[in-house]
Backbone as XML, in Angstrom:
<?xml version="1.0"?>
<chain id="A" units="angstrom">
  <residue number="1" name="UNK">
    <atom name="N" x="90.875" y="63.615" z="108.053"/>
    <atom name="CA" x="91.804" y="63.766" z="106.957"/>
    <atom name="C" x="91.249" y="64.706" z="105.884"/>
  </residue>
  <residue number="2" name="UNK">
    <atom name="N" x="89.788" y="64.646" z="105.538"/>
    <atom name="CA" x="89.324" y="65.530" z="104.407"/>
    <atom name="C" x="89.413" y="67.232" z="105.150"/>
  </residue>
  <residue number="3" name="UNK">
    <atom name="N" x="89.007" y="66.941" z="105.918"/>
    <atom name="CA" x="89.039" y="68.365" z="106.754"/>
    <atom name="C" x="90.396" y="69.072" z="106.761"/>
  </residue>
  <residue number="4" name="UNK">
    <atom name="N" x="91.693" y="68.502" z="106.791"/>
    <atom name="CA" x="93.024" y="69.086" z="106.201"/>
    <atom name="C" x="93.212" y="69.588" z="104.594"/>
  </residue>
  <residue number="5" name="UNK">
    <atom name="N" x="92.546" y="68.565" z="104.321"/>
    <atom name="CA" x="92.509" y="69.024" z="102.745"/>
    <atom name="C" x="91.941" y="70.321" z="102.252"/>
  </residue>
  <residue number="6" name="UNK">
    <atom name="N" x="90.453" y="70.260" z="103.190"/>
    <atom name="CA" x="89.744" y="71.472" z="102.897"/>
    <atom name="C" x="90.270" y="72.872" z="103.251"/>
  </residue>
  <residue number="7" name="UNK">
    <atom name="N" x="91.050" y="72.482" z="104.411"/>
    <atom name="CA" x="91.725" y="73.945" z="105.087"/>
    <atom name="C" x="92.587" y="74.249" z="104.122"/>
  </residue>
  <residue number="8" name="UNK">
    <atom name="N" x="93.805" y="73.169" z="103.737"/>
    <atom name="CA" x="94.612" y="73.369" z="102.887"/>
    <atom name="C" x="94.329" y="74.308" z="101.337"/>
  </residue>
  <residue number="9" name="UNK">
    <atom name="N" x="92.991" y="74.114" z="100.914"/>
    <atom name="CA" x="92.671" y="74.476" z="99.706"/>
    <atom name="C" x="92.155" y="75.674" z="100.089"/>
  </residue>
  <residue number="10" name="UNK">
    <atom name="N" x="91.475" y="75.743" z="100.887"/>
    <atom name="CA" x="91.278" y="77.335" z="101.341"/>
    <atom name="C" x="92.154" y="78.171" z="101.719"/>
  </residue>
  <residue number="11" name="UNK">
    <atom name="N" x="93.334" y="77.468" z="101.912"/>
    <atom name="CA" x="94.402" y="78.701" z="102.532"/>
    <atom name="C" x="94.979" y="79.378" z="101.106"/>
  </residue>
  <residue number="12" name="UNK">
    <atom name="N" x="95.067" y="78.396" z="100.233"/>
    <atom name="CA" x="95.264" y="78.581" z="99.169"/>
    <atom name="C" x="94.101" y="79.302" z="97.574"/>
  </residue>
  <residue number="13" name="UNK">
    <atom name="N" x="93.070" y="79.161" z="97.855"/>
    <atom name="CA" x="91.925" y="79.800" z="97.389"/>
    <atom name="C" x="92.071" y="81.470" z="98.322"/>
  </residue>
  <residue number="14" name="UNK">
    <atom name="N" x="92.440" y="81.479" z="99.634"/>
    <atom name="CA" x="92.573" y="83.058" z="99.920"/>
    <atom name="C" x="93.652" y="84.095" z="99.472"/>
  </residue>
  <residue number="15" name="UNK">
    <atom name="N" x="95.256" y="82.825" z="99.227"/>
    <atom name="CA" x="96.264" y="83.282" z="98.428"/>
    <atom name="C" x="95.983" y="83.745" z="97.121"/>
  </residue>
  <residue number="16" name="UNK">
    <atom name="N" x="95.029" y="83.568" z="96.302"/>
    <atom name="CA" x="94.960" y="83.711" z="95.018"/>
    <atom name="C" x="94.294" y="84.467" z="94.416"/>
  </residue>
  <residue number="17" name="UNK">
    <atom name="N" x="92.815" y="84.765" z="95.832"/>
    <atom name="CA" x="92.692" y="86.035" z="95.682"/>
    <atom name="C" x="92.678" y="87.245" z="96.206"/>
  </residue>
  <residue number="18" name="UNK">
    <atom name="N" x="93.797" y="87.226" z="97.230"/>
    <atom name="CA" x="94.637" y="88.404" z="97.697"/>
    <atom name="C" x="95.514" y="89.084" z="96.882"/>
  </residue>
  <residue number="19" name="UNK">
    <atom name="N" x="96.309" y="87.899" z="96.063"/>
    <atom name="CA" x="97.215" y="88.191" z="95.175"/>
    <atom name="C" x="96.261" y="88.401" z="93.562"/>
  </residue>
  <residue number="20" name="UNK">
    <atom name="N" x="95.388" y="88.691" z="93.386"/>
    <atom name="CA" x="94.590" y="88.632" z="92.134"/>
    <atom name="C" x="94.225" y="90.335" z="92.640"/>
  </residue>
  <residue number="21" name="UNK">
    <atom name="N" x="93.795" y="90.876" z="94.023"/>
    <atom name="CA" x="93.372" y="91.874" z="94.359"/>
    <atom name="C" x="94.455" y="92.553" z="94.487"/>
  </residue>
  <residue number="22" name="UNK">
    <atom name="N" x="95.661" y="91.965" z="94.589"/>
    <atom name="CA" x="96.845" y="93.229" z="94.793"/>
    <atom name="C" x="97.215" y="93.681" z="93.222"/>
  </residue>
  <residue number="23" name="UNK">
    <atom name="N" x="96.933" y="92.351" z="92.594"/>
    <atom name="CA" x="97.220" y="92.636" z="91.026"/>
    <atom name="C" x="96.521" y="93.777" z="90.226"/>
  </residue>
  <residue number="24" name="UNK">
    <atom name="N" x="95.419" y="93.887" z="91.037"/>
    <atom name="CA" x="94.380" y="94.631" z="90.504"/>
    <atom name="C" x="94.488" y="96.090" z="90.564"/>
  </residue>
  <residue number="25" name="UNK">
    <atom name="N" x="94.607" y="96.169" z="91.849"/>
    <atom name="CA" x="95.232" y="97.729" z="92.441"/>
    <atom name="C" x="96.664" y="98.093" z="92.011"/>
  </residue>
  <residue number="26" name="UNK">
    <atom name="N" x="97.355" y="97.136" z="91.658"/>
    <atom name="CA" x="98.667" y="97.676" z="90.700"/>
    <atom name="C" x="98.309" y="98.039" z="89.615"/>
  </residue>
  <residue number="27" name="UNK">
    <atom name="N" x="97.296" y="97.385" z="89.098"/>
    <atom name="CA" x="96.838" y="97.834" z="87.749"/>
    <atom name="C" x="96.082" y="99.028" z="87.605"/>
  </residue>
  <residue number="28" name="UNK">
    <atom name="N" x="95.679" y="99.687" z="88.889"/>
    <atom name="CA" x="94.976" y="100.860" z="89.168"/>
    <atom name="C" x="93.451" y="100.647" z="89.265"/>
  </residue>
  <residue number="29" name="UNK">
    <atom name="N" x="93.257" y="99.307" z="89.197"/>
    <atom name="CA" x="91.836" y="99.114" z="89.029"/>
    <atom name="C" x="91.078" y="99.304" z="90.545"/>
  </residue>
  <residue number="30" name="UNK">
    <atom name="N" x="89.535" y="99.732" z="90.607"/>
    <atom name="CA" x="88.537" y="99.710" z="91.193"/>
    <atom name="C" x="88.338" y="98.220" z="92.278"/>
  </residue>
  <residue number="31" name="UNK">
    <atom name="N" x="88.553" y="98.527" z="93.389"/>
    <atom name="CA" x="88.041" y="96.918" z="94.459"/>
    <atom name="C" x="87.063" y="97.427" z="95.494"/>
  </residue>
  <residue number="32" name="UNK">
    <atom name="N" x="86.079" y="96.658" z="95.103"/>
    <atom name="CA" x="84.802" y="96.696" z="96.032"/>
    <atom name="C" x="83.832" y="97.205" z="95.293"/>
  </residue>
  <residue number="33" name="UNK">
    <atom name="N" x="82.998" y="97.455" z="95.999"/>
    <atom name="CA" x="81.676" y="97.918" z="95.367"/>
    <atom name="C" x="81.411" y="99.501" z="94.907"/>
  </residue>
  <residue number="34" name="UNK">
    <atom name="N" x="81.018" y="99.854" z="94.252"/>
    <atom name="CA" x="81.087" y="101.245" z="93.847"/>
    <atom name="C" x="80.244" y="102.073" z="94.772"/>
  </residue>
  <residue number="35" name="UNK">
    <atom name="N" x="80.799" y="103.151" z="95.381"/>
    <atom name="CA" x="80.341" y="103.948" z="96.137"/>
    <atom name="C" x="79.053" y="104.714" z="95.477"/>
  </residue>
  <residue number="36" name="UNK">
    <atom name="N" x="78.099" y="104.956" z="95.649"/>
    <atom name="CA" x="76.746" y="105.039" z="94.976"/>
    <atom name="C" x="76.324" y="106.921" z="95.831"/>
  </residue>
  <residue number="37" name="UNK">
    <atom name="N" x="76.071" y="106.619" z="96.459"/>
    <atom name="CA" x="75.639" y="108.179" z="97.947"/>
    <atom name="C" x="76.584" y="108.723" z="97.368"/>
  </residue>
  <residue number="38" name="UNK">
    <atom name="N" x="78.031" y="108.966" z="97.983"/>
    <atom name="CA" x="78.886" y="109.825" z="97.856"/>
    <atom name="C" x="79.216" y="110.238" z="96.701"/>
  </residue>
  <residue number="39" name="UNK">
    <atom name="N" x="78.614" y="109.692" z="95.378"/>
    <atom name="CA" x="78.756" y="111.019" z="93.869"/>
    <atom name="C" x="77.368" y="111.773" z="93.996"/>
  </residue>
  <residue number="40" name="UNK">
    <atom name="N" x="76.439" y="111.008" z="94.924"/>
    <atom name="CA" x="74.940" y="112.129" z="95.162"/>
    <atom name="C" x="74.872" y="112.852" z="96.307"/>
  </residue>
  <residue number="41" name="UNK">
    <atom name="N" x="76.034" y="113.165" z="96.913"/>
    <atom name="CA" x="75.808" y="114.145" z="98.319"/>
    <atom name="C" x="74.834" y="115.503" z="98.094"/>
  </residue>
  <residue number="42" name="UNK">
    <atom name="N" x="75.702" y="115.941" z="96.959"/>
    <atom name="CA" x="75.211" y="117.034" z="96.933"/>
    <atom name="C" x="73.734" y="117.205" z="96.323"/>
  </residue>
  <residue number="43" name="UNK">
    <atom name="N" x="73.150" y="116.430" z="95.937"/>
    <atom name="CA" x="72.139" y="116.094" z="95.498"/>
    <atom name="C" x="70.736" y="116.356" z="96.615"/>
  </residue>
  <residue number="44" name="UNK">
    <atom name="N" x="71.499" y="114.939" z="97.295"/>
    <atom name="CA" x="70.799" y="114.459" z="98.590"/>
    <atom name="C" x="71.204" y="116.161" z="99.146"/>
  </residue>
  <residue number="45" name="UNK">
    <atom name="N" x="71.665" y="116.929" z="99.832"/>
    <atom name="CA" x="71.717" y="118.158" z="100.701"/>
    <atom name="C" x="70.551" y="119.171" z="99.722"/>
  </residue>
  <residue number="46" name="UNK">
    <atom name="N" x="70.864" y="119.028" z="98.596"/>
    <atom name="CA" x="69.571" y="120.113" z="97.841"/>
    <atom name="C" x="68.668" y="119.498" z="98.223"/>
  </residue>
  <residue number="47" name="UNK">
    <atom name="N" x="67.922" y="118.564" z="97.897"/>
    <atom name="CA" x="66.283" y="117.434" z="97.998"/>
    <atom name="C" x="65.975" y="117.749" z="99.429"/>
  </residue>
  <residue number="48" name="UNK">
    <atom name="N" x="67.188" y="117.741" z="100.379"/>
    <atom name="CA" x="66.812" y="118.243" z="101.874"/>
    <atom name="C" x="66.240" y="119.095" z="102.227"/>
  </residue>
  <residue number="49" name="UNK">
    <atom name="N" x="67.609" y="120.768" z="101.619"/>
    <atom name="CA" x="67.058" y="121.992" z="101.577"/>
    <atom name="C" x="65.346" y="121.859" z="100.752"/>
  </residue>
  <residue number="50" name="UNK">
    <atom name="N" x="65.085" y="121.438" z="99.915"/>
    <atom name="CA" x="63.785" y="121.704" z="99.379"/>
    <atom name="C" x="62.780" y="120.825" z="100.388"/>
  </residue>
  <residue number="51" name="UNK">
    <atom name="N" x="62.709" y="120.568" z="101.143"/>
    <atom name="CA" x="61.794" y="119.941" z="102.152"/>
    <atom name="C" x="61.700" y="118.371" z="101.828"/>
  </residue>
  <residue number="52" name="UNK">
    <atom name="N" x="62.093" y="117.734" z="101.070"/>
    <atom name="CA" x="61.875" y="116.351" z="101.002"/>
    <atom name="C" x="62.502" y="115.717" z="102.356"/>
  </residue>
  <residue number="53" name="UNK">
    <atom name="N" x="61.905" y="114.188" z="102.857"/>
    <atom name="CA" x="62.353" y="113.803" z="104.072"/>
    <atom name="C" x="63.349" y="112.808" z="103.662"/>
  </residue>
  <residue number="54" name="UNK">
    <atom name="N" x="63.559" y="111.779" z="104.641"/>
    <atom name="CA" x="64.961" y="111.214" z="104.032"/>
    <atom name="C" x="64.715" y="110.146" z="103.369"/>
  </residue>
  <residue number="55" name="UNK">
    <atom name="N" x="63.065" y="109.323" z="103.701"/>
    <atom name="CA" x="62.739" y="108.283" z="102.817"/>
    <atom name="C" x="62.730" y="108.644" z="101.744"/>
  </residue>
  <residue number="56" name="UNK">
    <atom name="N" x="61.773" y="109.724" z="101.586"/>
    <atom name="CA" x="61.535" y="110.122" z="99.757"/>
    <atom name="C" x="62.991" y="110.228" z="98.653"/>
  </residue>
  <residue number="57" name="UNK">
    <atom name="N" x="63.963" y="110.777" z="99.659"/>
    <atom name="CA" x="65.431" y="111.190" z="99.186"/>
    <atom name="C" x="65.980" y="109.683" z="98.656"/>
  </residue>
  <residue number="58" name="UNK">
    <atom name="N" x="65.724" y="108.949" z="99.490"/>
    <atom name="CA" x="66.462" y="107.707" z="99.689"/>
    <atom name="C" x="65.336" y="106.952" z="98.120"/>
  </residue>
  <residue number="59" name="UNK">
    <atom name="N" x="64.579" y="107.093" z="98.181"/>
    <atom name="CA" x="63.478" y="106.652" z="96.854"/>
    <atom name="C" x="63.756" y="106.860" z="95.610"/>
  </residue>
  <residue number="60" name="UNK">
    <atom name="N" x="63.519" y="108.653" z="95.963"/>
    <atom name="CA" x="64.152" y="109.003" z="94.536"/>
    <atom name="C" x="65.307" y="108.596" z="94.014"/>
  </residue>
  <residue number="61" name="UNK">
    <atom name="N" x="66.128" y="108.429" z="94.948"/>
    <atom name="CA" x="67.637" y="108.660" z="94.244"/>
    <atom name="C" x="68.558" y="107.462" z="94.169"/>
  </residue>
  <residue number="62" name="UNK">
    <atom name="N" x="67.705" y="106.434" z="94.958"/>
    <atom name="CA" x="67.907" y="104.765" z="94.381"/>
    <atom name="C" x="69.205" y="104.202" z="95.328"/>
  </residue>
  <residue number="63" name="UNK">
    <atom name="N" x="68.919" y="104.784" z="96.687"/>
    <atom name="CA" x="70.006" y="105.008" z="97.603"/>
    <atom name="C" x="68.970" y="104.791" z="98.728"/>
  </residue>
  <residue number="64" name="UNK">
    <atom name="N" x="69.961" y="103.648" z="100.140"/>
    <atom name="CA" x="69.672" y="103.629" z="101.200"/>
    <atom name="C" x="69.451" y="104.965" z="101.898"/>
  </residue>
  <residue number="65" name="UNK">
    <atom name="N" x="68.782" y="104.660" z="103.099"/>
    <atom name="CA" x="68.303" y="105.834" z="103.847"/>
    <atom name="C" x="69.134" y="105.930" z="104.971"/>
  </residue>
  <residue number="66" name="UNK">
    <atom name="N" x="70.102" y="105.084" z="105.167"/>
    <atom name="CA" x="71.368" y="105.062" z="106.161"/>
    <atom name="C" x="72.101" y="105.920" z="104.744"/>
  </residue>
  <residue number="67" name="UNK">
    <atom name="N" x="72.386" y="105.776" z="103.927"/>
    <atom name="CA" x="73.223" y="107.036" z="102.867"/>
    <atom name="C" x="72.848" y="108.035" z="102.797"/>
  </residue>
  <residue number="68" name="UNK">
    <atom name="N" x="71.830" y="108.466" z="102.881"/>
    <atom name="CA" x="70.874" y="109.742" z="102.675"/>
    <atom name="C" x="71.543" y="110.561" z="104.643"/>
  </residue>
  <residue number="69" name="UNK">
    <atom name="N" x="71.398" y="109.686" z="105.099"/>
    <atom name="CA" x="71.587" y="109.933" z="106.807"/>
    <atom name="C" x="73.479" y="110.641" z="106.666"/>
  </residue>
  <residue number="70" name="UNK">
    <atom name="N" x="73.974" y="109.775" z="106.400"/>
    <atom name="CA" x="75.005" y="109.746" z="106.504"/>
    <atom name="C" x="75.769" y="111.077" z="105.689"/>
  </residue>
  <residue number="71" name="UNK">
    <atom name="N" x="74.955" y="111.315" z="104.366"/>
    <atom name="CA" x="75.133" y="112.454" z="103.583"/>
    <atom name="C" x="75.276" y="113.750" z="104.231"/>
  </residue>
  <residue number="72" name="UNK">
    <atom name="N" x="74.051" y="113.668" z="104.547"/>
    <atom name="CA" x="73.499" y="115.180" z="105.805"/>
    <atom name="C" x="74.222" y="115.481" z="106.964"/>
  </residue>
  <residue number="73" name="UNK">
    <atom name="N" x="74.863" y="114.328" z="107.246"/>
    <atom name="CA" x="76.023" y="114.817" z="108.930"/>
    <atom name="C" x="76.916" y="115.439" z="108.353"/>
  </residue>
</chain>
């Protein structure tokens, strides 16, 4: 019996914030996490051209090294 309850409240805890996230994007607002790499592409492609490797890139610039990777393709 508690186990209905719990589903029940969760179906309803996902309604609220689906509808809180659609509210949001009507409002024009930002959902998810802020994209971090992709305002430093061009960054990351200079640090390249100058010989840095992709750890150091990824160090300096306070960014994974799967972003740094991903930059350069």
């Amino acid at each position: 019996m508690l186990a209905v309850f719990a589903q029940f409240e969760r179906e309803l805890l996902v309604e609220r914030v689906r509808a809180g996230m659609a509210q949001a994007r009507k409002d024009g607002k930002a959902i998810g996490r802020p994209a971090t790499a992709r305002e430093k592409t061009e960054k990351i492609r200079e640090l390249f051209a100058q010989g840095l490797n992709k750890q150091e890139i990824a160090e300096r610039l306070g960014v994974g090294r799967a972003s740094v990777y991903r930059a350069l393709v």
